[in-house]
VEXRO-558662 format. One line per 3 residues: their letters; for each residue x, y, z of C-alpha. Coordinates in pm, 1 decimal. Each point is the difference from the previous one (the first is absolute). Layout:
A	X,Y,Z  ... $
***
This chain:
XXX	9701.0,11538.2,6253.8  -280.8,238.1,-39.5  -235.7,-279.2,72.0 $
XXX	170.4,-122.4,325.1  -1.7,372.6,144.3  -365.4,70.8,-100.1 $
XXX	-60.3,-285.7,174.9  187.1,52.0,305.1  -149.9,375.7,18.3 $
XXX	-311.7,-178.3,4.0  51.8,-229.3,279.5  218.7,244.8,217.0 $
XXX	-314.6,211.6,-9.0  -259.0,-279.4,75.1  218.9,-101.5,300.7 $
XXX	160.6,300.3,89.2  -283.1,297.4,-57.8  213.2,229.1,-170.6 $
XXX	-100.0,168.3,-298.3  162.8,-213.8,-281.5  -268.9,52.2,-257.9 $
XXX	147.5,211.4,-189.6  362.6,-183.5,-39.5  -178.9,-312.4,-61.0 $
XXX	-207.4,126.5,-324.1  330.7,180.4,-113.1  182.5,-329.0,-1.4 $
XXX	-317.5,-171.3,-120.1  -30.0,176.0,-289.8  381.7,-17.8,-102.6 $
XXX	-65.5,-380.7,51.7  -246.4,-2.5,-213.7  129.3,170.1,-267.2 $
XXX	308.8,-199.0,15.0  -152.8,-305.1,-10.3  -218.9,102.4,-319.9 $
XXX	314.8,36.0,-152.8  157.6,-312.6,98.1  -316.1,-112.5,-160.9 $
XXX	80.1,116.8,-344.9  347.4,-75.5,-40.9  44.6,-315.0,-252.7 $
XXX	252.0,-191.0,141.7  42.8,-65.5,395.9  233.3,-217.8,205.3 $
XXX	-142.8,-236.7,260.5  132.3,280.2,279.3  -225.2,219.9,-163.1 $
XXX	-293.2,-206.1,2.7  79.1,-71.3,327.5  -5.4,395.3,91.2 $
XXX	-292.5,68.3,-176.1  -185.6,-265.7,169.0  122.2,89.1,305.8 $
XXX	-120.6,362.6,-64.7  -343.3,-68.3,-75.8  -56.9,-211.9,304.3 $
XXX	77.7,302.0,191.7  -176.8,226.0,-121.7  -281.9,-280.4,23.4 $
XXX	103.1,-1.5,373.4  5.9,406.3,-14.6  -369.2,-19.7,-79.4 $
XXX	-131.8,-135.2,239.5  129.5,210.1,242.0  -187.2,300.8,-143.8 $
XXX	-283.5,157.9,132.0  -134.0,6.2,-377.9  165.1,-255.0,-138.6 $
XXX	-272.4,-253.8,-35.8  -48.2,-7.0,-365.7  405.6,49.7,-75.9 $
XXX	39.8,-306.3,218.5  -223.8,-227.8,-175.2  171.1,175.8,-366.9 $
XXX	339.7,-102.2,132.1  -88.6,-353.7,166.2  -72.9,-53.4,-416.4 $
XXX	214.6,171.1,-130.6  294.3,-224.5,207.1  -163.7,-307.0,-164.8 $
XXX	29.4,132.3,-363.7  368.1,68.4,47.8  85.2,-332.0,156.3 $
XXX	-170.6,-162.6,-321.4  139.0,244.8,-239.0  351.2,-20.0,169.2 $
XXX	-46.3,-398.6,-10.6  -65.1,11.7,-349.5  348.8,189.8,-70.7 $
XXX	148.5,-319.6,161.2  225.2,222.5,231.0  268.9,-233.8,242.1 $
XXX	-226.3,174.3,286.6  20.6,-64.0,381.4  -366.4,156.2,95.1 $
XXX	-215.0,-219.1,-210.0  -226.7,-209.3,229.0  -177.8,-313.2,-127.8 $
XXX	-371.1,-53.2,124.8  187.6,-360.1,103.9  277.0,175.9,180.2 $
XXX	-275.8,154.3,150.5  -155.1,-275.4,136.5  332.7,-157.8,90.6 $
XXX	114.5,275.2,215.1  -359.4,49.6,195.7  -34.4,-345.6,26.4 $
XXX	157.5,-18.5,416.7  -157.1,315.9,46.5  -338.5,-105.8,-26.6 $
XXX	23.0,-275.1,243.7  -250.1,78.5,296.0  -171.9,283.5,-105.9 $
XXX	-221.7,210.2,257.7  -359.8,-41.7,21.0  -189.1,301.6,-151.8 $
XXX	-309.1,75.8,247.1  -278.6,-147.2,-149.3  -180.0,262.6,112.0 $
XXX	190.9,246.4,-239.5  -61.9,-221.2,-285.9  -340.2,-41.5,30.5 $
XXX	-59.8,372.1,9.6  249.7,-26.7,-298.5  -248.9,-202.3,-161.1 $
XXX	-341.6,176.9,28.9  169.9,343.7,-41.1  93.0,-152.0,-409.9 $
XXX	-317.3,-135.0,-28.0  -199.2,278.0,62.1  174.6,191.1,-247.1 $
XXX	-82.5,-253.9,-294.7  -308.0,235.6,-108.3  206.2,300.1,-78.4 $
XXX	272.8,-202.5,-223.0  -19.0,171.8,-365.2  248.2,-134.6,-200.1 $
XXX	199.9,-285.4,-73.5  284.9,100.6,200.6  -117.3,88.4,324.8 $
XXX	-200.2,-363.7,-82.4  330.1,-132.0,-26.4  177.3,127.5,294.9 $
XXX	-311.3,-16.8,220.4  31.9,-427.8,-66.9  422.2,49.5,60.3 $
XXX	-129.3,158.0,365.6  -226.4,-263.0,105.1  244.1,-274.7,-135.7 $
XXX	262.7,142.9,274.7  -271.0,48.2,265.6  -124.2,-368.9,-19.2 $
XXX	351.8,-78.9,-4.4  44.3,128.2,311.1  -358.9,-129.6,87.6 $
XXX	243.2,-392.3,-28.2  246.0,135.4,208.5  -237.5,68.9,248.6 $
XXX	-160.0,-282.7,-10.4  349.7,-221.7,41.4  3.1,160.4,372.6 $
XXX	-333.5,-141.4,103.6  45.2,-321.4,-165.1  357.5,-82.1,-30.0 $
XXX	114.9,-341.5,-202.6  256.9,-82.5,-224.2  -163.1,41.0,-258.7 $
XXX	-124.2,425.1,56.6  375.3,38.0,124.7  170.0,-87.7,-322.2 $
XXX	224.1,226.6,-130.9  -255.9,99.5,-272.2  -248.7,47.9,234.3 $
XXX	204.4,236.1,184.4  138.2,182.0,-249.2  -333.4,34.3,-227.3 $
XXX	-93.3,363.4,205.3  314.7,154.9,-164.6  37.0,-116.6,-323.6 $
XXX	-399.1,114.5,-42.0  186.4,336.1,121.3  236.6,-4.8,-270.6 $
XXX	-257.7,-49.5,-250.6  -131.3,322.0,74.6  255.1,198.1,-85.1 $
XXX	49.6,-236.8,-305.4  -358.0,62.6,-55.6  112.3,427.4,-25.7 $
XXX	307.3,-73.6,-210.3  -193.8,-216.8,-298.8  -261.1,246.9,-59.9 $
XXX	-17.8,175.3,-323.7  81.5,313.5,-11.6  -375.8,112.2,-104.8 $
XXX	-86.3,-178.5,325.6  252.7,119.4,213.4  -65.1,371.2,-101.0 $
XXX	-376.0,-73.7,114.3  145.0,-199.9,327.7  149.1,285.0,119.5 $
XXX	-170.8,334.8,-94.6  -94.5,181.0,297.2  -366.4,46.0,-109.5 $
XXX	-50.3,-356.6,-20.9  -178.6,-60.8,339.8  -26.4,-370.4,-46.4 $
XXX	369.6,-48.1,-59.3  64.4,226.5,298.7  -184.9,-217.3,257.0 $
XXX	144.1,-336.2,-170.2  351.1,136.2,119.0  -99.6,106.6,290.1 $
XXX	-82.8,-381.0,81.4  346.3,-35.3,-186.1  166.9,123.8,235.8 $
XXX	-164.2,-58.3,321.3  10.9,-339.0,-117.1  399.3,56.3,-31.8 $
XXX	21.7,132.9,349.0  -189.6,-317.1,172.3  266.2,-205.6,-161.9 $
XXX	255.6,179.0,111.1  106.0,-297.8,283.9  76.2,-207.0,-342.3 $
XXX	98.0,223.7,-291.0  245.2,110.1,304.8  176.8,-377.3,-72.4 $
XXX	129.8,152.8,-378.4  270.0,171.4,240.7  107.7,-273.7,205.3 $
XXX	165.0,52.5,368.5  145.3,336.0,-97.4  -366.4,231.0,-11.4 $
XXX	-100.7,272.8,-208.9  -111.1,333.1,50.1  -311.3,0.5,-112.1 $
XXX	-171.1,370.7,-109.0  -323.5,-78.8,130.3  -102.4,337.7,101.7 $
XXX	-59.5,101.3,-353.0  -162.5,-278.3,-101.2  -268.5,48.1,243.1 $
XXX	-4.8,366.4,-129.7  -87.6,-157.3,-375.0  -274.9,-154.0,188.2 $
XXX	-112.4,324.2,153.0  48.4,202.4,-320.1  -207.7,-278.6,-198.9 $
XXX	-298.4,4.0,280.0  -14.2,396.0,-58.5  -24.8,-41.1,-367.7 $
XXX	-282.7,-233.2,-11.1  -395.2,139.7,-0.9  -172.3,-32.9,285.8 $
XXX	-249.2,-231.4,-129.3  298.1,-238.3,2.6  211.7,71.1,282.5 $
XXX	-188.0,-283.7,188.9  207.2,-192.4,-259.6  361.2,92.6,195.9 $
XXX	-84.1,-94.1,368.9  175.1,-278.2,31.6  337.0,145.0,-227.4 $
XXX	5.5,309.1,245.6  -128.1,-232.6,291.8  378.7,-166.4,-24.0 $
XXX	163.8,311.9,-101.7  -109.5,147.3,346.6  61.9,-349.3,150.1 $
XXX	351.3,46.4,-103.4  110.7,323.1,55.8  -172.3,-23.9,372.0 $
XXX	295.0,-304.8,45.6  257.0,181.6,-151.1  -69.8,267.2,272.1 $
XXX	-24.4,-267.3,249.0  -361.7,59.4,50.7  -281.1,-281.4,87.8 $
XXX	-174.1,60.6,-374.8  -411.1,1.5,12.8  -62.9,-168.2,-332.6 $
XXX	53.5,-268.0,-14.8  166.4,-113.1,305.7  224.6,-225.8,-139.8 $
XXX	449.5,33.1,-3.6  79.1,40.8,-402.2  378.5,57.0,33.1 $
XXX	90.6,-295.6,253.5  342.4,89.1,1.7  180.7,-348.6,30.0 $
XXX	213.8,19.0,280.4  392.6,8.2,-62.5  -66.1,271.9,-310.8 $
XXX	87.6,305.8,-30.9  -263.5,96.3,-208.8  -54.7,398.0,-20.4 $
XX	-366.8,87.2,-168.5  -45.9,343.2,9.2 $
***
């Protein structure tokens, strides 16, 4: 319960502009502690699992609704992922589990004629990764540098099935290849070590800061097909602080490598100039596309 209201705090004061913060840690941290001691006990029922599960999405959710929540969010996105395997392993009669198959099954329809991402977009995509190849000093940001250009040519294919359609570029693979690369990112977060991880997301580490940068402008140029994971009904989408983590990560870097973050804060601007209805500069290209007959609310 604490997790649902923590949430809803959140949300209320994303949408709303009221001054939620503080109910929405208080309920926060009562989830939290809750759930670390749903954690412990020894013997659950499947409605627990189910609740605990539950829980941790949420505050997952919670995250990334918070001005600082960055690093949490990336902590909980794993930390959901080692409870649904430890919770699997307890062989719990569970309603929440889903299989990467049921997955697949349930996206399927959804990922039948997928928009076009500009090309133009991509290719900037593309030469804003490569120029940060120099600069990558360890194995992970190696690692999630390749996962980043995997989804970029991905979407480099989908591109390309606009200019030259044929059967065979709109197969259903074809079309859905952009976001499954997309989901391998974030699978890309979850199976890191933990002596990775810890380096992945320390503030200091400036190379790690501008490869989620690309993350998640990356993210937000797929939002006209990640938006198909919520079928006809829409989301509401916190977008607002997600170009703030792109903001926050662009002030953190040195100024030697700044040059490094154009094209993250070059969509970040893009964005929030069409959430305010404004004609953005750089680059002049739509990123939302709402699909007409949506109500989709990105704020």
């Amino acid at each position: 319960m604490h997790a649902v209201l923590g949430m809803a705090a959140s949300h209320l004061e994303l949408i709303t502009g009221a001054d939620l913060s503080a109910q929405a840690i208080h309920h926060r941290v009562l989830a939290i502690k809750g759930s670390n001691e749903a954690i412990s006990r020894k013997q659950r029922t499947g409605s627990d699992g189910d609740a605990l599960l539950a829980s941790c999405y949420l505050l997952t959710f919670q995250s990334s609704y918070m001005i600082d929540g960055l690093q949490e969010f990336f902590q909980m996105v794993r930390g959901c992922s080692l409870l649904s395997v430890q919770l699997k392993n307890e062989n719990l009669p569970m309603a929440f589990f889903l299989e990467e198959k049921d997955h697949f099954d349930i996206m399927q329809e959804r990922l039948l004629d997928l928009p076009i991402i500009n090309p133009e977009l991509v290719e900037s995509a593309e030469k804003s990764l490569l120029a940060c190849i120099p600069f990558l000093d360890s194995s992970v940001c190696m690692q999630f540098h390749q996962v980043l250009m995997d989804a970029v040519e991905s979407l480099k294919l989908s591109s390309l099935r606009g200019q030259y359609p044929s059967p065979y570029v709109t197969c259903l693979l074809m079309m859905s290849l952009a976001y499954f690369k997309f989901i391998v990112m974030y699978q890309c977060i979850i199976k890191m070590d933990n002596e990775d991880f810890k380096i992945f997301i320390d503030p200091t580490n400036s190379v790690s800061r501008i490869l989620i940068a690309h993350f998640l402008a990356i993210e937000l140029i797929m939002a006209p097909i990640v938006d198909r994971e919520h079928g006809p009904r829409g989301r509401a989408m916190p977008i607002r602080y997600h170009l703030q983590w792109v903001d926050i990560g662009v002030d953190m870097i040195p100024e030697r490598m700044k040059y490094l973050m154009e094209w993250p804060k070059a969509v970040a601007d893009c964005v929030r100039d069409e959430l305010m209805g404004k004609q953005a500069p750089v680059p002049r290209i739509s990123i939302l596309r709402k699909r007409e007959g949506l109500s989709q609310t990105f704020v």
